[in-house]
N, C-alpha and C positions, 0 to 999 in steps of 0.2 A: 326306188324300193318297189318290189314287187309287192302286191296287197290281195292276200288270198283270205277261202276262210280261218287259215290257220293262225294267220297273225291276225286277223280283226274279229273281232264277235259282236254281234247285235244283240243290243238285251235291251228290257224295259224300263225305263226310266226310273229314275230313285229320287225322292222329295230335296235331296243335296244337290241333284243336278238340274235343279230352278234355278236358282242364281243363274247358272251361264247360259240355260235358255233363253231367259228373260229381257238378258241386257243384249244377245249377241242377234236375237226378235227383234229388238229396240234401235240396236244401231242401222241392224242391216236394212230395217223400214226406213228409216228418216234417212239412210246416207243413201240409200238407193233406189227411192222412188222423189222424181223432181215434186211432185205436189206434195211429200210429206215433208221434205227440207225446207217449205217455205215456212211453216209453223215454227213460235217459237221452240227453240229443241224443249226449254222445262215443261212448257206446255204436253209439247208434243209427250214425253218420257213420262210424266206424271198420267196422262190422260191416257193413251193406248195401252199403259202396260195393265189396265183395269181389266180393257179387251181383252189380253191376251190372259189375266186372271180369270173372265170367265170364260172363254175358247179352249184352253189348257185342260179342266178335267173332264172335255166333252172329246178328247181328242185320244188316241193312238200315238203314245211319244215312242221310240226306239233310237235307242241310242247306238252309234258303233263307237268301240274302243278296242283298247289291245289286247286281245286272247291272254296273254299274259299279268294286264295288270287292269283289269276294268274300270280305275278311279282314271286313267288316262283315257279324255273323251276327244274323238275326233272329229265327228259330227252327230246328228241328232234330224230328227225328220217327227214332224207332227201331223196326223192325218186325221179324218171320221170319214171311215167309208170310201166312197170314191172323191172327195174333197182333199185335195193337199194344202195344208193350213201354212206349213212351213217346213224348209230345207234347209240345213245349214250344217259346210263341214269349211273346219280350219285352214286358214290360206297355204298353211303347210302341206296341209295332206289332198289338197283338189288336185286333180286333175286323174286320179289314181281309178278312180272307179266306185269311191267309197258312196255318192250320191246314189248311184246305179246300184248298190248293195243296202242300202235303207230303202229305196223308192221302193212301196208295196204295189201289188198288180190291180191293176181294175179301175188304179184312179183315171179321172177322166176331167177336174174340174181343178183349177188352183184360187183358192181366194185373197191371195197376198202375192202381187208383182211388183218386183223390183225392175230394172233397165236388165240384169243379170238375166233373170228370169224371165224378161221377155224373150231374150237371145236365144235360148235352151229349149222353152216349154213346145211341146211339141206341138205339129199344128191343131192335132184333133182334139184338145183339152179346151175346153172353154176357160174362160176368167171371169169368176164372178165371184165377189166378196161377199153377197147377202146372203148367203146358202149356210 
C-alpha cells in the first residue's frame, strides 16, 4: 500500500487514545530493552507506567491514522522539543514511511532505547533518559 498524505493524517492525540499508548509504551520498553525484561513484568507495568503518567502531559503526542476514519490509529510519536520520548507504529503498517511522517524536525535527543531503536536512531542524536 502506498501511504501518502491522503490516506494518513496526523492529528493530536485525544484522552481515548491512552489506553493504547500506554500499554503499546509498556510492552514495547520491557520486550525491547534487555535490562527492562529483567524486572519482574507486574513490577516492571505497575511502576513505569507512573513515568510515562507524568512524561505524557509534558510531551507533544501526534498521532497518525486513516484520513478517512481517524479512530483507526497507526502509530503515535511523543516528543518535548528536541527530546523524542517515544515512537511507535503498528507491525502492520512499518515499514511504509509512517515513522518518518510523525518524526518532528529538530529533534536531536531520544530518551527511551529499545534494540529497534538502536538500529534506526541516527548517529547524531544523543541517548539520554534524564532530560
Amino acid at each position: 500500500m502506498q501511504v501518502t498524505s491522503s490516506t494518513i493524517q496526523i492529528r493530536e492525540a485525544k484522552p481515548e487514545d491512552l489506553p493504547l499508548i500506554y500499554s503499546t509504551w509498556l510492552l514495547g520498553l520491557y520486550h525491547g530493552c534487555d535490562w527492562f525484561s529483567r524486572i519482574k513484568k507486574e513490577s516492571f507495568f505497575r511502576n513505569y507506567k507512573v513515568v510515562i503518567e507524568r512524561l505524557i502531559p509534558k510531551c507533544e503526542v501526534k498521532v497518525a491514522c486513516l484520513a478517512d476514519d481517524e479512530d483507526v490509529i497507526l502509530g503515535y510519536v511523543c516528543y518535548r522539543g528536541e527530546n523524542l520520548d517515544w515512537i511507535f507504529v503498528k507491525k502492520a503498517w512499518r515499514k511504509m514511511g509512517i515513522a518518518r511522517m510523525l518524526l518532528p524536525k529538530g529533534i536531536t535527543n531520544c530518551t527511551h532505547l529499545t534494540k529497534v531503536g538502536r538500529s534506526i536512531k541516527p548517529k547524531e542524536w544523543t541517548f539520554d533518559p534524564f532530560v
